[in-house]
N, C-alpha and C positions, 0 to 999 in steps of 0.2 A: 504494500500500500504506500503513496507516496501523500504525505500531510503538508497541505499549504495552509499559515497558521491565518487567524483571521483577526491576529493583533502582530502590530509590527511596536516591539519597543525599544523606543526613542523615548526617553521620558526626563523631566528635571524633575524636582520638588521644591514646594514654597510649604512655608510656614503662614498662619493666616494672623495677621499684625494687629495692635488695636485698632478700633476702627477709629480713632481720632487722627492716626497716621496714611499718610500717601501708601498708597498702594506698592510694594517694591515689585520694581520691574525686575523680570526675568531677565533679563541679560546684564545683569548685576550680580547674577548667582555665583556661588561660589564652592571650594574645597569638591570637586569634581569624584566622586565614587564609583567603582563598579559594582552594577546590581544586576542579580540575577534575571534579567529578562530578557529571550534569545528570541530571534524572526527563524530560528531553526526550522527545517522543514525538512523533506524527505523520509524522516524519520519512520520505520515498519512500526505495525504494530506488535504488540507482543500478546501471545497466547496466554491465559487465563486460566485455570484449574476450574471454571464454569463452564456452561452451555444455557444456552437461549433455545427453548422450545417454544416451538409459534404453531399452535394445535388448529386444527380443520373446524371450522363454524366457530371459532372462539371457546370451544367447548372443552376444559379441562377433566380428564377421564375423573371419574370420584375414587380408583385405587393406585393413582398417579401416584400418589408420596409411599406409599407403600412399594409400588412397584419400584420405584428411586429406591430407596431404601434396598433392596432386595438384589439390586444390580450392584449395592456399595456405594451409593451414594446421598447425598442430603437435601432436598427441596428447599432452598433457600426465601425463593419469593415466588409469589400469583399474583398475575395482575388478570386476573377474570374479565373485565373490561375487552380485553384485547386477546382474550386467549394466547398468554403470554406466561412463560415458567422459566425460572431463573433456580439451576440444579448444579451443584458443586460435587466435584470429587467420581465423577465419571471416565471412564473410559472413551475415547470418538467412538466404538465399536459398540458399548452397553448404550450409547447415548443416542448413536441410529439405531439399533436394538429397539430400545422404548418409545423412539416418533415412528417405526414402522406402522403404518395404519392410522395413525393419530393424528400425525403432522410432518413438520419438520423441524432440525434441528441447524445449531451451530455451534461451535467452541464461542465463547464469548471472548474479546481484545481489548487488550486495553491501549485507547488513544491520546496521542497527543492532542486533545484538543484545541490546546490553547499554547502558548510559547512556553519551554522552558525557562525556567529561571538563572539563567546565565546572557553575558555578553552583552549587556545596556550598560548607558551612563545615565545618573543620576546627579543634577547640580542642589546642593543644599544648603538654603538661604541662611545667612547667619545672623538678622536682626529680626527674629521670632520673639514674639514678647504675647503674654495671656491677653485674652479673648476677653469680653465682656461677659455679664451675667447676664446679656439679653435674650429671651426666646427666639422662637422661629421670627425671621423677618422676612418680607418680603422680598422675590427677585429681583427687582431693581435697587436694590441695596447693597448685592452679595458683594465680596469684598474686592474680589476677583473676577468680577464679573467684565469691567477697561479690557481684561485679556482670553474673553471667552469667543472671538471671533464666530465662532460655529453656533451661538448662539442668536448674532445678529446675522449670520447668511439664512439662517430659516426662517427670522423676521420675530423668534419668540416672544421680544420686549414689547414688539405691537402689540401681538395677542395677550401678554399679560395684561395689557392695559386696563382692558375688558376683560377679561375673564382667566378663571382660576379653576387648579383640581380640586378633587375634593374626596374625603379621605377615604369612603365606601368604595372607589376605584382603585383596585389592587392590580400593580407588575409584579408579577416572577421573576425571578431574578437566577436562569438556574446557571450555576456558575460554580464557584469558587466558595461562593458562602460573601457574604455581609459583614461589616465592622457594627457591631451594633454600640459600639462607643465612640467613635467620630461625631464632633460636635455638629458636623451635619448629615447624620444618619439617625441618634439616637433620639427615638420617639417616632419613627415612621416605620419601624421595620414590625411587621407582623408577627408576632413570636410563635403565638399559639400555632397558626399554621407554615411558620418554619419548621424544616426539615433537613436532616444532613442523610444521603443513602452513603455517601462516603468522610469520612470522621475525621472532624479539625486538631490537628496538631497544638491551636491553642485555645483550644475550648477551656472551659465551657463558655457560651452554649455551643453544640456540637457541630453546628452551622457557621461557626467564626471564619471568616474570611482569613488561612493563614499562607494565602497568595500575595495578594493584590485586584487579581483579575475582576472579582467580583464587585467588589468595593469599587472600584471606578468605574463599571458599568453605569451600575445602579444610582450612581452620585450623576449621572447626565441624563438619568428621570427622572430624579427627584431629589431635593436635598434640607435642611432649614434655612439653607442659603444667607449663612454666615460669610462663608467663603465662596463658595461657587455656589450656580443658580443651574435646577435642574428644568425640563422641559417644562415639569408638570408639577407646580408647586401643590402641595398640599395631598396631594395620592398617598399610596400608602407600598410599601413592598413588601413582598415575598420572600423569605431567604430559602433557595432550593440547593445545596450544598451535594454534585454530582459528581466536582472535580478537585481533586488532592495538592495539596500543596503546590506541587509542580506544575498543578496545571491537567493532568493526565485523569480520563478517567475511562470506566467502560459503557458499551452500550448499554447493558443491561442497566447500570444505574441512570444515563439519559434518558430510558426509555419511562424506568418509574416517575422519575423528577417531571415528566409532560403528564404524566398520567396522575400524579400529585397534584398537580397546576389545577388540571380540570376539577379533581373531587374537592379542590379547598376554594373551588369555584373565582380563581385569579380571572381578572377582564382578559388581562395582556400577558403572554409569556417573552421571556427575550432570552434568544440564545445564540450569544456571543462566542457562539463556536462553530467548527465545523471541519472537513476533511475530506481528501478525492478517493476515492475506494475505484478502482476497476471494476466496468460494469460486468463481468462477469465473474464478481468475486464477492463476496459477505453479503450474498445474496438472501439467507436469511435475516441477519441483524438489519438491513436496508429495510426490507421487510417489516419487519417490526417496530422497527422505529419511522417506516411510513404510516403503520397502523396507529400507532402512538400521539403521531401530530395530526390525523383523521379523527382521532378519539377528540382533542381536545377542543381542535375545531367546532366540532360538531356539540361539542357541550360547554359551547360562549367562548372560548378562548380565542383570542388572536393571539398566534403564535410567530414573531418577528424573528430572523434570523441571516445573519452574516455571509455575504458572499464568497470572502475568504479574500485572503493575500496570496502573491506571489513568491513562488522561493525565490531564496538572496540568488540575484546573480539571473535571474530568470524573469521574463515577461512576465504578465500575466495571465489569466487561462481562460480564452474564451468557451465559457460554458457549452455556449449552444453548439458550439463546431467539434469540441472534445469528445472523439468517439469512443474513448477507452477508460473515461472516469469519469466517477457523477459527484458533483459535490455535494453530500450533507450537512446536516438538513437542510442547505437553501434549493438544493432541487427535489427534493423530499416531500412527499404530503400534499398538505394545505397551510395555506400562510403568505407571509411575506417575505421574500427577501432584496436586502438592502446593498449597494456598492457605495463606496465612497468618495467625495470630491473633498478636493484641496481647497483652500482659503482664495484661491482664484476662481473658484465654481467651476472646475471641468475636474474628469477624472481622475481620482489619485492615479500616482503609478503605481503602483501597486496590488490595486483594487481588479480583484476578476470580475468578469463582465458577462454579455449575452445574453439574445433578446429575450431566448426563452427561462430564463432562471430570475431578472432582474426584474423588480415590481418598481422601485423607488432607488431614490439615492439619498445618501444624505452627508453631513461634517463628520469625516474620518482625518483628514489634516495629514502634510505631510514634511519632507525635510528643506524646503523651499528657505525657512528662516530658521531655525530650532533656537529655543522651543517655543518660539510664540508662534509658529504652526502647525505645532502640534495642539492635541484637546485635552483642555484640564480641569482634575476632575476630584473629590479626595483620594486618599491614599490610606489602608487599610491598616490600623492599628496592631492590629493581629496577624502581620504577615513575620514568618519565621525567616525570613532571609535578612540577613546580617547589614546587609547594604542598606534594608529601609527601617535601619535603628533609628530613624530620626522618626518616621511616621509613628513611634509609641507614643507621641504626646497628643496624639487624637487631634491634629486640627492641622498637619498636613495634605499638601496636592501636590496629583502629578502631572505634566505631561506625560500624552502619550498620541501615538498615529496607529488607525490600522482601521479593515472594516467591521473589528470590534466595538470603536468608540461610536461609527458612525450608525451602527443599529440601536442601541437604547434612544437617540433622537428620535428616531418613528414610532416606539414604544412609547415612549414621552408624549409623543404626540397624539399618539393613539388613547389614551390616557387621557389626555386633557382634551382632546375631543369628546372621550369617553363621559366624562364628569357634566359637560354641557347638557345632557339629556339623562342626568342621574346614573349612567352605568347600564344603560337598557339596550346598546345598540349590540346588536349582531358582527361578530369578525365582520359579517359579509358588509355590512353598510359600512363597519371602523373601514375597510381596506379600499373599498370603492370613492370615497369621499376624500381618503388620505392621496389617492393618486389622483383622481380628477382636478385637485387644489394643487396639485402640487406645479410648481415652475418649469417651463417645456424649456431646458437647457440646450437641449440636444436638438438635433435635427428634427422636423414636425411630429408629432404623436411620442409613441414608444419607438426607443431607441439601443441599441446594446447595452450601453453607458450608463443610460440615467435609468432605464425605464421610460417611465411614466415620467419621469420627470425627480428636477430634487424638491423635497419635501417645503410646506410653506405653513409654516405653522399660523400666522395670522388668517391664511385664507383660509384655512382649513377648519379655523373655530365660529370664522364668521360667516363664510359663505362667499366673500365677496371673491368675485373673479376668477370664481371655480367653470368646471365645462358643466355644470351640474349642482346648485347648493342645497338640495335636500338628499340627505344621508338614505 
């Protein structure tokens, strides 16, 4: 399998200063760090002591675990929804053995989803000073917001003007896990229905973000906008913790983490991941986790998701022409997926493409100035990588580029359109309304590049100047 990551990092960090003081400009940063985060790509997957059973009519035998059992092995998870079995400690031979008749099988992998944690620099500001004791404030406050470029290419501040999220509106966030202690995460993050399928290195709670990855997602849909200002003030997030410190996780746990989304009844899923599988290989885990973004679809979710980067040293992959690999999950299922533009409004370079994969586009940022084009966002208190010893004091941010950054935009956006009609609209109207508003960049209509276009967050809550203003 060859993995193109769908975060490229390039990243600084700031400190968020009183707010009585000037904003410190990024290119004043200082004492330069190496931090664990790589655009590494290529990377195989690696085999799994699991298997993924994806049973005929969804229908799990009722002496299924017994029969696991009897072959030597252990039934881990059911996801009955999908007729989905998640069985450790088999044989390939006992494990076709037990789908003979029933379904199909596959060894489960584990993927690099997201970048390892090697090979970034990190710039770390050195006149940090405490924060105030004020609440959530408003987006047009945040502290850091002079350097959110990707904020005003979608026109956010317009839309705040008039209109706000509101907290019944839930993103998933399934990732890396959540800082639930960054001064602008804590009090938005949904606990009760946070979840970890794979377990944080600095828990508790078990969902800690001990990445990064996740945590800066989710801080560009929503934040208390101290320091940064998310799409979609005032929503609320999911913490779905899928993928391991590194970043790495397996199907199997992706496929629960959608299938979680649905039953804890999230508006919007965002998954800032993704990877190219050869189409005639992991035919069943595809499978399943097409079934999985069907399920959620179908039960309110808008499921958003990453187009993916290009490996260092390589173009990037047009989708649609690509005979030999399918990207996950952006060509997967039901949903949306996203490519990215630069601070100039045309394609990142690095952003894969193609008409048939690409719904939207939106601010992924790239190396054009660094770091003020890249997207910044906070930075996870609980990450176990030595380099972001300075994000322990809960009110750092990072840059970062990739079409990582540039998917929670449309989630955000999805969200805060969401909240305009109380949380009642259908994927199908969130997805229809988000691309008809959105700005024809590209050549007329849908294009490789953009889609539909890159995202326009004023138009899209107002209505004005859409091909269509009723959702």
């Amino acid at each position: 399998m060859t993995h193109r990551s769908s975060l490229l990092l390039a990243c600084g960090v700031l400190a968020l200063a009183a707010c009585t003081d000037p904003a410190t400009s990024p290119t004043t940063l200082k004492a330069p760090v190496t931090v664990a985060l790589s655009r590494s790509t290529g990377t195989p997957t690696i085999p799994t002591d699991q298997h993924v059973f994806l049973m005929n009519g969804d229908a799990i035998p009722d002496n299924f675990a017994a029969d696991v059992a009897a072959a030597g092995g252990t039934l881990i998870r059911v996801q009955r929804e999908i007729g989905v079995a998640v069985v450790k400690g088999l044989t390939d031979a006992a494990a076709n053995q037990l789908a003979r008749g029933n379904g199909k099988v596959e060894r489960d992998v584990m993927v690099q989803w997201v970048p390892t944690l090697e090979d970034a620099q990190a710039y770390v500001a050195d006149d940090a000073v405490p924060v105030t004791g004020q609440s959530v404030l408003p987006p047009q406050s945040a502290f850091f917001l002079p350097f959110q470029w990707d904020m005003r290419q979608i026109h956010a501040p317009e839309a705040w003007a008039g209109h706000t999220g509101i907290p019944s509106v839930r993103v998933a966030i399934i990732d890396t896990g959540l800082d639930p202690d960054h001064i602008d995460a804590a009090g938005l993050i949904d606990v009760a229905s946070s979840v970890a399928f794979e377990h944080s290195l600095s828990g508790p709670p078990d969902w800690a973000d001990d990445n990064l990855h996740g945590t800066h997602v989710g801080g560009t849909v929503t934040t208390n906008n101290f320091g940064t200002a998310g799409v979609a003030p005032n929503v609320t997030l999911i913490a779905i913790k899928v993928l391991n410190s590194t970043g790495s996780g397996t199907f199997a746990d992706v496929i629960s983490g959608l299938i979680w989304a649905a039953n804890v009844h999230a508006n919007v899923a965002n998954l800032s991941l993704g990877a190219l599988f050869p189409k005639n290989g992991a035919g069943t885990l595809v499978a399943a986790l097409n079934k999985a973004l069907n399920y959620a679809n179908a039960h309110g979710v808008l499921v958003v998701s990453a187009a993916g980067n290009a490996a260092p040293n390589s173009p990037p992959t047009d989708l649609q022409h690509d005979q030999n690999f399918i990207s996950v999950p952006c060509e997967s299922g039901s949903g949306i997926c996203v490519s990215a533009t630069n601070p100039a409004d045309q394609l990142a370079f690095y952003s894969n493409y193609g008409v048939s994969a690409i719904n939207v586009a939106a601010p992924g940022g790239d190396a054009s100035a660094p770091p003020l084009s890249f997207v910044l966002s906070p930075c996870s208190s609980r990450s176990v990588n030595p380099g972001l010893a300075a994000c322990k004091t809960r009110n750092r941010y990072l840059f970062v580029i990739g079409t990582s950054q540039a998917t929670p935009h449309v989630s955000g956006l999805a969200a805060l359109l969401d909240s305009q009609y109380g949380g009642m609209l259908t994927p199908a109207q969130l997805q229809t309304k988000i691309q008809q508003c959105s700005d024809d960049i590209g050549k007329d209509g849908a294009d490789p590049f953009f889609g539909q276009g890159r995202i326009n967050a004023f138009k899209t809550v107002t209505g004005t100047g859409c091909n269509n203003s009723t959702p």
